[in-house]
N, C-alpha and C positions, 0 to 999 in steps of 0.2 A: 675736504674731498669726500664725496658718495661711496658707499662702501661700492655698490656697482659701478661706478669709472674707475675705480680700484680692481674690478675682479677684471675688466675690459683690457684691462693692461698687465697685470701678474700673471704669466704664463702658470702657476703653481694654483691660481685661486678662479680657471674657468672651469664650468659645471659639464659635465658629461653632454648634456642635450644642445648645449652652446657648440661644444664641439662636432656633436653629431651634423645642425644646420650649417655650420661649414663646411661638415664635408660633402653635404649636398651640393651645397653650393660651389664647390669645386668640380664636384662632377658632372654637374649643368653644363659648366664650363667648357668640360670637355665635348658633353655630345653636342652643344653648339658649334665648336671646331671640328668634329670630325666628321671627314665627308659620309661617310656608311649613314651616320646618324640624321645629319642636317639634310641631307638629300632623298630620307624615304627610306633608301634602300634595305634598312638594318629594320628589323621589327622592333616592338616595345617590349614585347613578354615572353614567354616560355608558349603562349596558346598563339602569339599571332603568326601565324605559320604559315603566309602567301608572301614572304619579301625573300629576295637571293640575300641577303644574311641573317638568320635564324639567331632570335637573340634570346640566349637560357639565362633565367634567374634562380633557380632552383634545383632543389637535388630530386632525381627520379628513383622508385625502390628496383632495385632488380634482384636476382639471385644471388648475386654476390655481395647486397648490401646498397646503399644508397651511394649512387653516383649522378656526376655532373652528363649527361648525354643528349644528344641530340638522338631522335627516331626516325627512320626512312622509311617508307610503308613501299613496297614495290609493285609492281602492276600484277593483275592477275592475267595470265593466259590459256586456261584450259577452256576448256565450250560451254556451254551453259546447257539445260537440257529443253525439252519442247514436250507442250501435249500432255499428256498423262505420265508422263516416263519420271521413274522415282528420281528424287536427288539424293538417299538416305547410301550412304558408301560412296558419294561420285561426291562429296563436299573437295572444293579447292582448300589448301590452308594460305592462309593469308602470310605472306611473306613481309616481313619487317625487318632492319640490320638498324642496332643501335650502337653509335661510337662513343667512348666516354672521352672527354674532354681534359684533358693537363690543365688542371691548375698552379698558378704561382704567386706569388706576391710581388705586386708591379709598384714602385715607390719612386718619389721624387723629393728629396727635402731643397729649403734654398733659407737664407740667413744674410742679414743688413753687416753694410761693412766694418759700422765701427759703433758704437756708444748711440742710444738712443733713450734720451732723459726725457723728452719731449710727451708724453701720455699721446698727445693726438698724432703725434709722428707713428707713435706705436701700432694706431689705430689702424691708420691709412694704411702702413706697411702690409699689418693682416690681411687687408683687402687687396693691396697689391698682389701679396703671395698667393690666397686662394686665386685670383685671376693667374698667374701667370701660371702656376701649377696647373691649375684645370686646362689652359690650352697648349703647355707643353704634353700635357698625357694625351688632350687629343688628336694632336698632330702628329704625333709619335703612333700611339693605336696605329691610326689610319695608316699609314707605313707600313705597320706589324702586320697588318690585315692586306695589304697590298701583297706582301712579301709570302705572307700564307698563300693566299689566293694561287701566285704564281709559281709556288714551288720554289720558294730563293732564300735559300741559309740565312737568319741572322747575321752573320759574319758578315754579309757587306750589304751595303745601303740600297735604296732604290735607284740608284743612279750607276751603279755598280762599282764604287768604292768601296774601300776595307773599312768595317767597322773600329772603331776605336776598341781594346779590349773595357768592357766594364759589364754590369750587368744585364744588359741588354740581349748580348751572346748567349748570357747562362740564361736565359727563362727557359723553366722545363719543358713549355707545351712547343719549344724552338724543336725539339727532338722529332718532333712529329710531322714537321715537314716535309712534304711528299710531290715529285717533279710530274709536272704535267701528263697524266697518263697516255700510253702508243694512240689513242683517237680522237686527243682533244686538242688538238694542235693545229692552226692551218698557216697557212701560207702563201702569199701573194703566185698567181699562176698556177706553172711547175714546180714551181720550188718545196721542197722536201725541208728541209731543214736550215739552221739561221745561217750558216757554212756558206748556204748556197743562194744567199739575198744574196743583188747588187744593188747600185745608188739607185736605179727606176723601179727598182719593186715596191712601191709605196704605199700606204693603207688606201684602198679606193671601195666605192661601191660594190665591186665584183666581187673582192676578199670579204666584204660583210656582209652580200646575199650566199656567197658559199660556205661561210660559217651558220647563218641560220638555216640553209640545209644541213648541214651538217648534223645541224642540234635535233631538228624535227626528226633526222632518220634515225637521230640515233634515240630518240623517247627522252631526252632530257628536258627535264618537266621547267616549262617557263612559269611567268608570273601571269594569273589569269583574270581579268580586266575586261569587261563587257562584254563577255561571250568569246570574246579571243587571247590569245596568248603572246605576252612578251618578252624578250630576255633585253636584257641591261649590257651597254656592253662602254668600260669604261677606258677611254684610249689617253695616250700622251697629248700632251700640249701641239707639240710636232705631226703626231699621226690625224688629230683634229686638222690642222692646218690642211695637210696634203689631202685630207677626205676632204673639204669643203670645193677646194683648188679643182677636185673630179669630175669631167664633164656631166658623167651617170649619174653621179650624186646628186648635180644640181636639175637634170632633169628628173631623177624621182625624186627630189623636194620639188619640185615644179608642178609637178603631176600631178603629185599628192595634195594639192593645195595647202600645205605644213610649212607656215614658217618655224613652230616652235612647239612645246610641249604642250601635250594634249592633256596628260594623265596627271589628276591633282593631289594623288598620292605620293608621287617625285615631283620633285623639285633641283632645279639647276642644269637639268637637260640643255641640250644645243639646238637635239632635231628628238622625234617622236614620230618617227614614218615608218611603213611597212614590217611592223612587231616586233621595230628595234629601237628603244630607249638609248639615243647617244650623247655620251658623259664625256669630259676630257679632265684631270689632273694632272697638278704637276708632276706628282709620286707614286703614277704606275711607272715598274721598272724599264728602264731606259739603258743605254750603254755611254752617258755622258759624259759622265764621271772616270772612266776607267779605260785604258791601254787594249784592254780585250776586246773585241767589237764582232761584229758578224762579219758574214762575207767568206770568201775561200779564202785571201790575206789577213783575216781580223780588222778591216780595216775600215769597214761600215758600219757608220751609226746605224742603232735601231731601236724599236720598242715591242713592248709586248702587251697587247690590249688585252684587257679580262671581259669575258663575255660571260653573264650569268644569268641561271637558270631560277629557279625556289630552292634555297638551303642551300646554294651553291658553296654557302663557307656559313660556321657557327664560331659566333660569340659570346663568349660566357662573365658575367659579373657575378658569383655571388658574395650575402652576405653585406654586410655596410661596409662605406670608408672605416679606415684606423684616421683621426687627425691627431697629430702630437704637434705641442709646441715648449719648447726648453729652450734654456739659456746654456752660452759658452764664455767661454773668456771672463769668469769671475763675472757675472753679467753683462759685459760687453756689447757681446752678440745676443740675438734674440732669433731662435731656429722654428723653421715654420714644419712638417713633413706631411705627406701624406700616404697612405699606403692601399691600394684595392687588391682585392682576390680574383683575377681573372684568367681566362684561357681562350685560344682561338684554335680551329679545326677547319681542315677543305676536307669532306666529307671523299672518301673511294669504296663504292659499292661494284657488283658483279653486274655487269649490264647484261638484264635476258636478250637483249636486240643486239648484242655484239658479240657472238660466243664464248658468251659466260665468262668474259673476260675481266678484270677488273679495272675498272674507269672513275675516273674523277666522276662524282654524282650530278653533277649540274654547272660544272665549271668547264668552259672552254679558252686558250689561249691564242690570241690572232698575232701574228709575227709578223711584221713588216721594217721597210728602209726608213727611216726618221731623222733625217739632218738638221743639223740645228740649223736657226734661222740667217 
């Protein structure tokens, strides 16, 4: 036997750089699973700063030392001058609010169930593991970022079940979860709040041209794409269905001569019409799962679409994978793990267009009726 099909197989005798290209390799995995990533929406770097989730790889210096943060630069509004007229004392200061970012340690191990003498058994299983590792973390992420986005505890799922207790609850950056702020909320009609859904208030055209008013008055900065601006708005399986089903809808996809996406920076869109990018997932939060529901009785399904702006939520990886791999069971077993350092944030800055109030930055939530099919 080669002393390397020997290192291939001795969890004790692989090399630092071997480990290293798996753990890439696992984390491929992931952003091929997760929709933020697969879809556009998520940027590549710390500099590409035009996608609704802001993606940091790095630590920035500040006053208090080097932190993970994302930067919001905010509009200026004073006058500018004219003519001859000095600008030396009338300078604006340029307004910026930077959030630092919770980091944690996000880990997954998994291990074969019994005795594995086999050298190429061993082999495959490694490959098994990195695959299935990398697309448990990114279908997981994408959940955690759904869950940010909306303002919705760890503690229960997107479907609004109880979470199992384990470490999932405890990630740090879970603390920082922050609910929908008083102006970024709409709602089918009249309706004020999810209390006051019934089974006909369902996601249509009307509820997603009074959301992108919404957004326009309130200066929440979309994503900007040939001279004009779009915001991403990603709904339920269900809230898809009843948007399609809407008369308005199907005459402005009519209109618009749009049967499908426009913009070849996203991908996996539905429709691409009047400066709204529409997405559907399984795992925007939904009431499917759980006894609690909308409605004045609790007793209406629904969902809650994310509609996003630029930096509407940040994501942070820094730092490389951890891969370890060890033995249990007197060698028995053969344990694969992987560990990244990341954090997620929904950014809340003081809107100057909404008296000085403080608002979600670029995130808005659509609430509607959503019955399963």
């Amino acid at each position: 036997m080669k002393d390397t099909e020997m290192a291939e197989t001795d969890p004790a005798a692989i090399s630092a750089l071997r480990k290293k290209l798996w753990s890439v390799q696992a984390w491929q995995y992931q952003l091929d699973e997760n929709f933020f990533s697969a879809s556009g929406m998520m940027g590549t770097s710390n500099g590409d700063n035009g996608k609704p989730v802001h993606f940091v790889d790095e630590f920035t210096k500040t006053d208090s030392g080097d932190k993970c943060v994302i930067t919001l630069i905010l509009d200026l509004t004073g006058d500018g001058e004219s003519g001859d007229d000095q600008t030396e004392g009338r300078d604006e200061a340029i307004l910026f609010d930077y959030f630092e970012i919770t980091l944690d340690q996000f880990k997954k191990s998994v291990k074969n169930r019994g005795r594995m003498s086999e050298r190429r058994t061993v082999m495959k299983f490694r490959s098994y593991a990195k695959e299935a590792i990398g697309r448990w973390k990114g279908q997981t992420i994408e959940e955690l970022m759904m869950l940010t986005g909306a303002g919705i505890s760890f503690d229960y799922r997107y479907d609004g079940r109880a979470r199992p207790n384990g470490g999932i609850k405890r990630l740090a950056f879970g603390a920082d979860i922050t609910a929908p702020s008083s102006k970024r909320k709409v709602f089918p009609g009249a309706v004020t709040a999810t209390s006051g859904l019934a089974v006909g208030d369902k996601m249509s055209w009307d509820v997603l041209v009074t959301a992108r008013t919404k957004a326009e008055r309130a200066r929440m900065p979309g994503v900007r794409y040939k001279g004009g601006t779009k915001w991403s708005v990603v709904m339920s399986l269900e809230q898809g269905r009843d948007l399609r089903q809407d008369s308005d809808y199907q005459a402005a996809i009519q209109n618009a001569g749009l049967r499908g996406p426009t913009n070849p920076a996203f991908t996996g869109m539905f429709a691409d019409v009047d400066g709204l990018m529409l997405f559907q997932h399984p795992k925007v939060p939904n009431t499917l799962g759980t006894t609690v529901k909308y409605g004045s009785g609790g007793l209406v399904d629904g969902a809650q679409a994310l509609m996003f702006g630029t930096k509407a939520l940040a994501f942070a990886k820094v730092g490389e994978d951890i891969w370890y791999e060890g033995e249990e069971n007197r060698g028995e077993q053969i344990v694969y793990k992987n560990s990244t350092m990341l954090g997620m944030l929904k950014p809340v800055a003081k809107s100057q267009w909404e008296d000085e109030t403080d608002q979600d930055f670029a995130m808005m939530s659509i609430y509607s009726a959503a019955a399963p099919s």
